[in-house]
C-alpha positions as CSV (number, residue, x, y, z in Angstrom):
1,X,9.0,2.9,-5.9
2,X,12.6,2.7,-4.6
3,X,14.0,5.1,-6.0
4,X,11.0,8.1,-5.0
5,X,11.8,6.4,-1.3
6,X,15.2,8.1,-0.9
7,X,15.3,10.9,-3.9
8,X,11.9,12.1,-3.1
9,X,10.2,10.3,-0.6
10,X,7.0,12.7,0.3
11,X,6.3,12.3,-3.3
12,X,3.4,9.6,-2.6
13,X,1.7,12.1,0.5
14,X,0.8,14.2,-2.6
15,X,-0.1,11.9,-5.3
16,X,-2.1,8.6,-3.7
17,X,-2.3,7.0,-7.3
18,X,1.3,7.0,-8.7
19,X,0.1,5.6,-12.3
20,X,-2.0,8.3,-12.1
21,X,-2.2,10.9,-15.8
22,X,-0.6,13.7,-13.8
23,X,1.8,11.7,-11.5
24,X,2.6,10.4,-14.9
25,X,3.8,13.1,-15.8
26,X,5.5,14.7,-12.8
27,X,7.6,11.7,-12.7
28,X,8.1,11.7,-16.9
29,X,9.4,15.4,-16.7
30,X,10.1,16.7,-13.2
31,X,10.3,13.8,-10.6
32,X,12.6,15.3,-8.4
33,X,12.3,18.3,-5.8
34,X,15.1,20.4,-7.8
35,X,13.0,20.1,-10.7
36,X,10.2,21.2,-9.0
37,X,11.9,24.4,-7.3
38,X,12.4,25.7,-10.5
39,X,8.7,26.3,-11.2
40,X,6.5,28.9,-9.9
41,X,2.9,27.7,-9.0
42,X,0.9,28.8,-11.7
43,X,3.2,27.2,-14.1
44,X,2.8,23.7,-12.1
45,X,-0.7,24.3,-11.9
46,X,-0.8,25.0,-15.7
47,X,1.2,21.7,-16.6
48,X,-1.2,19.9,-14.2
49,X,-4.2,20.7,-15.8
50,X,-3.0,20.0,-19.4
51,X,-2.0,16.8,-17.9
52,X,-5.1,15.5,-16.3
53,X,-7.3,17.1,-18.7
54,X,-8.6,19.9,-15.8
55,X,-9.1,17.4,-13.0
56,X,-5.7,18.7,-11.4
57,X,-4.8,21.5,-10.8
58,X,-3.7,24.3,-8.1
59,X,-4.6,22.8,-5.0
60,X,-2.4,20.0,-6.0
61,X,0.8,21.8,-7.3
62,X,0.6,23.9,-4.0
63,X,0.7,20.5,-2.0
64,X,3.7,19.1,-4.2
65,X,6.0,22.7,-4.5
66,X,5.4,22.5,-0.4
67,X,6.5,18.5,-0.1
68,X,9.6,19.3,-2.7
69,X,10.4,22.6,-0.3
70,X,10.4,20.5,2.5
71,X,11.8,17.4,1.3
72,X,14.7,14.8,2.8
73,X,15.0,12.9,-0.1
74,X,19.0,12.8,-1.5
75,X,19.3,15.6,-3.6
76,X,23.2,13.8,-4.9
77,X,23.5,11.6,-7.7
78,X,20.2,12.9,-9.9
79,X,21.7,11.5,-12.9
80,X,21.9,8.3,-12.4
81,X,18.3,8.2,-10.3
82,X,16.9,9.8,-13.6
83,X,17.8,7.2,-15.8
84,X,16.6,4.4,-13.5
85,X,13.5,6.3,-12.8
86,X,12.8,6.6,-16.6
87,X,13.9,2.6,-17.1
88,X,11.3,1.8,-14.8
89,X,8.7,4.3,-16.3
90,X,9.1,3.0,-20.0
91,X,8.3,-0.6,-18.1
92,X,5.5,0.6,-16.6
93,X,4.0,2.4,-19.6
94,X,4.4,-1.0,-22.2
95,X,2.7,-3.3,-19.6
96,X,0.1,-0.7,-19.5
97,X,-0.1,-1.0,-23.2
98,X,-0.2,-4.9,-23.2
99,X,-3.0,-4.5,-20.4
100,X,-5.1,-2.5,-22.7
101,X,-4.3,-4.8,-25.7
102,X,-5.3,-7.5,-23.7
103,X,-8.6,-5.7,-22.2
104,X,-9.7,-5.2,-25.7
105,X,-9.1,-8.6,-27.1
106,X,-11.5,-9.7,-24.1
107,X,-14.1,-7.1,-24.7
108,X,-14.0,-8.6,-28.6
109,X,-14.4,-12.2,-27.8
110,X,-17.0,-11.2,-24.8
111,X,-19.2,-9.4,-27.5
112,X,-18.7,-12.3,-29.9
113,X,-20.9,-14.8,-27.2
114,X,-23.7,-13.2,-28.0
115,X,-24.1,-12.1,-23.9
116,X,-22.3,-9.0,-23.6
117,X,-25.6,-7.0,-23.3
118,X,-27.0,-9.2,-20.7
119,X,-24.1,-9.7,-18.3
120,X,-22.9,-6.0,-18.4
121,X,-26.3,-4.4,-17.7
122,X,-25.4,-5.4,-13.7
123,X,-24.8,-2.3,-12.7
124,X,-20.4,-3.1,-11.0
125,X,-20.1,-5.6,-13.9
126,X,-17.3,-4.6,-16.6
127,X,-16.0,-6.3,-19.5
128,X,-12.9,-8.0,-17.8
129,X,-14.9,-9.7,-15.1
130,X,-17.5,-10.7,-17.5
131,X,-15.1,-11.9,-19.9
132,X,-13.7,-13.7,-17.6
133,X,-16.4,-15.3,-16.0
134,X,-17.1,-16.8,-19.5
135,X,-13.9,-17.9,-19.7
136,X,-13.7,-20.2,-16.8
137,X,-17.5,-21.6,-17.5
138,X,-17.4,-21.8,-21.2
139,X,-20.4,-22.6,-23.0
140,X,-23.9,-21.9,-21.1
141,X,-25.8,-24.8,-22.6
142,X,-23.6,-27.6,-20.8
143,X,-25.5,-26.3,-17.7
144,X,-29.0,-26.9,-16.3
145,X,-28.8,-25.0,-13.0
146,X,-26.6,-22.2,-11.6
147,X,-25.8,-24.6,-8.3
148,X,-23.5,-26.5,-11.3
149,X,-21.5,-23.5,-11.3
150,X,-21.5,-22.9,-8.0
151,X,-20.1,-26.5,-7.8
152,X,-17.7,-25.9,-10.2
153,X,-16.2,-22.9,-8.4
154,X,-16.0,-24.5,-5.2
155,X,-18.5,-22.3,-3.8
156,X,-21.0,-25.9,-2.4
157,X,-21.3,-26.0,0.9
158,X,-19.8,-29.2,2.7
159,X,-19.6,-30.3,6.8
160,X,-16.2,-30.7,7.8
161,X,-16.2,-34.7,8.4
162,X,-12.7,-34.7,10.0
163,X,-11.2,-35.0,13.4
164,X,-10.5,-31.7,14.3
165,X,-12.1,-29.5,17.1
166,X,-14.1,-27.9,13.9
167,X,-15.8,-31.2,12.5
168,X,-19.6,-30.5,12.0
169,X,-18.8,-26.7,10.9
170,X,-20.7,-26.0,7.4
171,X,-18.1,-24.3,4.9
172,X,-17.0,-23.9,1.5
173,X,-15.6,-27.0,-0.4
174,X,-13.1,-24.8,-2.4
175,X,-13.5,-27.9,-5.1
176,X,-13.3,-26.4,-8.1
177,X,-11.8,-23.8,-9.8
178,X,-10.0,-21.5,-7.9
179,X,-9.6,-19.1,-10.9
180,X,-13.5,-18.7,-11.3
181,X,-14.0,-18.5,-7.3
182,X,-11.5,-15.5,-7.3
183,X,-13.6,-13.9,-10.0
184,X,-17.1,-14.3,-8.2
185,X,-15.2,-12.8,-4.9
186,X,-13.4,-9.8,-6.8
187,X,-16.3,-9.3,-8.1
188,X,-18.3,-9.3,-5.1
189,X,-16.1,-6.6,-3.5
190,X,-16.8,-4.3,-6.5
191,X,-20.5,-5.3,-6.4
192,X,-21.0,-4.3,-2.5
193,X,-19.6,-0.4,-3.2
194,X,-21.3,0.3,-6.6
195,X,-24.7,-1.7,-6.8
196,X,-27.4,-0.7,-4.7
197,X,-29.1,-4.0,-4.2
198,X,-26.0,-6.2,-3.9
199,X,-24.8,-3.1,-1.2
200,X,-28.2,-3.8,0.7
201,X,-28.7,-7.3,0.5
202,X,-24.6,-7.1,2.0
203,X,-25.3,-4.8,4.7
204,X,-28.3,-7.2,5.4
205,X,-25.8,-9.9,6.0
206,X,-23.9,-8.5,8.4
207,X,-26.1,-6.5,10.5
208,X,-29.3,-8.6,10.8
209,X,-30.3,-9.7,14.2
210,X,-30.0,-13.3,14.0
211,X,-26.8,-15.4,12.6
212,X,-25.0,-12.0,11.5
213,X,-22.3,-12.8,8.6
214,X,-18.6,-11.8,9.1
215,X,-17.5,-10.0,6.1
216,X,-16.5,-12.4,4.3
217,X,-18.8,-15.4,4.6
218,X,-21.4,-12.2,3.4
219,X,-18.9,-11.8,0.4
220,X,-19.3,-15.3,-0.3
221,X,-22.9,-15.0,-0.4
222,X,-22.8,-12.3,-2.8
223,X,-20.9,-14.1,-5.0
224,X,-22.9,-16.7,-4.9
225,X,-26.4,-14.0,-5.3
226,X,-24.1,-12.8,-8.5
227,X,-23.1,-16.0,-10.0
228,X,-27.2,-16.9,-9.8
229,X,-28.0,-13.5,-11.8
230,X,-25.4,-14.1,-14.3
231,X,-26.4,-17.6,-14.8
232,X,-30.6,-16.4,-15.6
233,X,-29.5,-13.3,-17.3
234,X,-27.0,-15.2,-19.7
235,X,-29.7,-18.4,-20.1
236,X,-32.7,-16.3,-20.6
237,X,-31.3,-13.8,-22.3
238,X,-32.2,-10.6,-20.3
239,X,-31.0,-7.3,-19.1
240,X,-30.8,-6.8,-15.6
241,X,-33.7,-6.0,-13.5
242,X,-32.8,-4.0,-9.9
243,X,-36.4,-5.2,-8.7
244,X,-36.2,-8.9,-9.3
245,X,-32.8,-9.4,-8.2
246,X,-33.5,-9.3,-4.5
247,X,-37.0,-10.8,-4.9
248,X,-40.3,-10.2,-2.4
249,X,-39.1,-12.1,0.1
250,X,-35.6,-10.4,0.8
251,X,-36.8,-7.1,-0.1
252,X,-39.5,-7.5,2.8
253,X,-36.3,-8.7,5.2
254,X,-34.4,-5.7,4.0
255,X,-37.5,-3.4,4.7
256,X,-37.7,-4.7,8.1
């Protein structure tokens, strides 16, 4: 933010997450460092924890009376900065409102498919992605295999046929829709740091001894390993099982 560059610019050292519930409200009621000097600790630390509901706290108001102590930002022309600053918070806070409006009229349509169970039971899997994932694929019955899917994503492989110094190389044909391929790969980026199999089966990819993966030709193949579990789970109408996903075979490669 602009105006926290040159008014109060070691703001962001203290606070990683600016949208954050107690950056929130550091920047709602005391954004700048003379509002901050005006506080003793354990009122800073008090307003912090009502703030984040207990999460932060001391620690925290000790770092930020420090950063406003030793701060270069412009200390001139407050008035002014505090009226943009609050101008761009009242933004902030209605997108965040039409964000959650919009989250919840997905979660409503998602749960009136019928599949909501099924696809959320994958342990990385939340109501936006799955929502939509439906949306961009539509109705499960006009499909007999996952690979039509993976067709319509533009996750097929194809051998470049042109006359480049690459022709023969197997890649992606990127022939579909690039809404639903962005999904998959988001998706597969969550998957590899919260689900344990999809993690492993990842690490696999990119480690193993023969024809290693770069990272993301590995991310493509979870995708891919996601869009097929989606596709049964949906069809068949079944939660999600952590010991079939992998399967015998890759669980023995894994092991090894």
């Amino acid at each position: 933010m602009a105006i926290l560059d040159e008014r109060f610019p070691e703001y962001p050292q203290v606070f990683k997450n600016l949208l954050g519930k107690a950056s929130l409200y550091i920047l709602t009621h005391r954004p700048f460092p003379a509002d901050l000097k005006q506080l003793t600790t354990e009122e800073l630390t008090a307003e912090l924890k009502a703030a984040s509901g207990g999460k932060v706290g001391q620690k925290r108001a000790v770092l930020l009376l420090a950063a406003a102590n030793e701060s270069i930002g412009v200390p001139e022309g407050l008035d002014a900065a505090r009226l943009r600053l609050t101008q761009c918070l009242e933004e902030i806070f209605f997108w965040q409102k039409q964000l959650l409006q919009t989250e919840a009229a997905m979660e409503k349509a998602l749960a009136k498919t019928g599949l909501a169970e099924y696809l959320l039971s994958i342990p990385g899997i939340g109501v936006v992605t799955a929502a939509s994932f439906l949306g961009e694929v539509g109705d499960f019955t006009r499909y007999e295999d996952w690979r039509q899917i993976r067709k319509l994503a533009g996750y097929n492989l194809t051998i470049n046929q042109s006359g480049d110094s690459k022709k023969g190389v197997t890649k992606i044909s990127k022939r579909g829709r690039a809404g639903l391929r962005s999904i998959l790969y988001q998706a597969a980026l969550v998957l590899v740091a919260k689900n344990p199999q999809f993690k492993a089966l990842y690490r696999y990819l990119v480690t193993r001894p023969q024809n290693p993966l770069k990272s993301k030709q590995a991310l493509v193949v979870i995708a891919c390993k996601l869009l097929r579990v989606m596709f049964t789970l949906a069809k068949e109408k079944r939660l999600y099982d952590p010991e079939k996903v992998l399967g015998s075979y890759r669980r023995q490669q894994l092991a090894a």
